[in-house]
N, C-alpha and C positions, 0 to 999 in steps of 0.2 A: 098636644098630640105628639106621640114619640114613634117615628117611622125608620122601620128599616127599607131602606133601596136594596133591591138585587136586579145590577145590569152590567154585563162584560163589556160593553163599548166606555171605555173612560170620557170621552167626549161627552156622549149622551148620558151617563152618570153624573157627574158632577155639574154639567149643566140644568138637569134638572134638580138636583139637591140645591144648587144656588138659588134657582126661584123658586123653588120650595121654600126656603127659609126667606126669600127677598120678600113673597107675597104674605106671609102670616108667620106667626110664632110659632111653626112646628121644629122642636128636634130632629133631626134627618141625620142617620147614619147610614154609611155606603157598604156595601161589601160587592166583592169584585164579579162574584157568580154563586151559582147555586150552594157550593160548599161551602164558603167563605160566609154565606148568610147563614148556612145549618148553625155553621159554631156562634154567630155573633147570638144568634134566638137560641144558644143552650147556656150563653154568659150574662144575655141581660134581658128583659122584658118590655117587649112592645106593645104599643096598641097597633100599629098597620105594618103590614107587610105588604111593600109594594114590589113586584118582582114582577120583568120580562120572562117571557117565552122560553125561548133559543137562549141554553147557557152552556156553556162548557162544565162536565165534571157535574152536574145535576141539574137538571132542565127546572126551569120554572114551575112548573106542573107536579113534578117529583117534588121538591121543594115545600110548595102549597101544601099537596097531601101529607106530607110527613110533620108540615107545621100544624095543621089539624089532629095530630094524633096526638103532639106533646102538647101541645097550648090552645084550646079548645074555646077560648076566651078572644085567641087573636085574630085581627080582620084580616082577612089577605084579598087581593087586590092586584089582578093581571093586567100589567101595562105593555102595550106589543107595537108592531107595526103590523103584524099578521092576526085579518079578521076575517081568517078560515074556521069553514064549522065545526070541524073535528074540534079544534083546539079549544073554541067556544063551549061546544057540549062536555068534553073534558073537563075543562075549570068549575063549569057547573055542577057536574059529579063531584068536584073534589071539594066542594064547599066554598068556591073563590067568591065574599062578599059584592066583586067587582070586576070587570073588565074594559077596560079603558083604550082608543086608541091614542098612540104617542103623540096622534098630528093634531089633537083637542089642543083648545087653550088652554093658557097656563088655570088660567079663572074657573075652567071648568073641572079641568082636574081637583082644586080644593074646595071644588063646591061637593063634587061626588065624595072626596076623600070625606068631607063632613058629615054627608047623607050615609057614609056607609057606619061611623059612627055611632051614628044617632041608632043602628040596627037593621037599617034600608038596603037590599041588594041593586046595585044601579049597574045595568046590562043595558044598551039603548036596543031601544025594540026590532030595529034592522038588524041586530049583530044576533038576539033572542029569536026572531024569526029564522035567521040563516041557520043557526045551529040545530033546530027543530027539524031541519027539513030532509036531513040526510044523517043515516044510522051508521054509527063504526060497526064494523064489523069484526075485529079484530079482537079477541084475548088479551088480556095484559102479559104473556106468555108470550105468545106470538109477535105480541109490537114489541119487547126486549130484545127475542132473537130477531127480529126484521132489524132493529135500529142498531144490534151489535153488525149485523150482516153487512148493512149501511156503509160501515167502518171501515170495510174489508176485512173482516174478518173470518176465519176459515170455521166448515161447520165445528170441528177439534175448540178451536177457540171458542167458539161460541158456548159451546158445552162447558167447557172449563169455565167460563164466567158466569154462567147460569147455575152450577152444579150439576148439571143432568149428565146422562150418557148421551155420546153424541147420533145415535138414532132418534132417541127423542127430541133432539135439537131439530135434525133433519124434518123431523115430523111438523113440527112448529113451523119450519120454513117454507113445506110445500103447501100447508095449510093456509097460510097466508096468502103463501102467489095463488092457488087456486079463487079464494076469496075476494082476490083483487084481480084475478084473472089477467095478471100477468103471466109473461113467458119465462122470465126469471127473477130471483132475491132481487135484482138489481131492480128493473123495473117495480118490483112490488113494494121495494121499498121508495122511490123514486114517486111510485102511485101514492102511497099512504104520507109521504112528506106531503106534498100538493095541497094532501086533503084536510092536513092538520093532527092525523090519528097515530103519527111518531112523535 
């Protein structure tokens, strides 16, 4: 089996690629974060993509989606410490074969990486329950400008990275705090990190 890792903590990186390869015959290549894994999956061909959450320069979940769009073939497989339902319901929209938490043993981890192989989606039923039970509510429109806003970033700004005019922007921003019934971008985005929906 030929894995690519995507994880920005070098510690927790290379530590699991060691027992990765300590506990079975798999190939394990690293990349540093979300960008770093786009280029290595447009230079070489994997069977799994295992990628964190939280990455700097393209999230996990961006990642996964855009892997589903070029390689259609590839398993992807979210490894986290965060087993918030947004982020659960997300992966599962996005076609993630798996989702895993980091504190599993090593034994279990190559036992699902196998099961997801074989063509089996392995979600444990508490983490499939929790994501079920609470609705995003949120645009994909809306959580870009919430998570640029996140940033500090100014409505101007915001707009220039999305493309839009910046009343549009505006729009998308109050849309959000209404829906999360916050009092401002700050909190709304503060609300929707929590929740898993940035």
């Amino acid at each position: 089996m030929k894995i690519l890792l995507a994880e920005d903590q070098t510690m927790v990186r290379t530590a699991l690629a060691s027992l990765l390869r300590l506990e079975s015959d798999y190939h394990v290549d690293e990349a540093v974060d979300g960008a770093d894994a786009q280029k290595k999956l447009q230079e070489a061909d994997y069977d799994v993509l295992l990628s964190d959450i939280e990455m700097p320069n393209l999230s996990g979940l961006e990642l996964v989606q855009w892997a589903q769009q070029q390689q259609p073939n590839l398993r992807s497989v979210i490894i986290t410490t965060f087993n918030r339902a947004g982020y659960i319901k997300r992966a599962i929209d996005s076609g993630v074969r798996g989702f895993l938490l980091k504190d599993a043993p090593i034994n279990e981890l190559i036992a699902s990486l196998q099961r997801v192989c074989l063509g089996e989606q392995v979600i444990s039923n508490d983490l499939l329950l929790q994501a079920l039970g609470e609705r995003d509510p949120l645009t994909e429109k809306e959580r870009k400008a919430l998570r640029l806003a996140s940033q500090g970033l100014s409505t101007q700004a915001i707009a220039e990275q999305l493309f839009i005019a910046p009343g549009t922007a505006r729009n998308y921003l109050s849309e959000a705090i209404n829906k999360l019934h916050a009092s401002n971008r700050t909190e709304a985005a503060r609300i929707a990190h929590q929740k898993g929906w940035l």
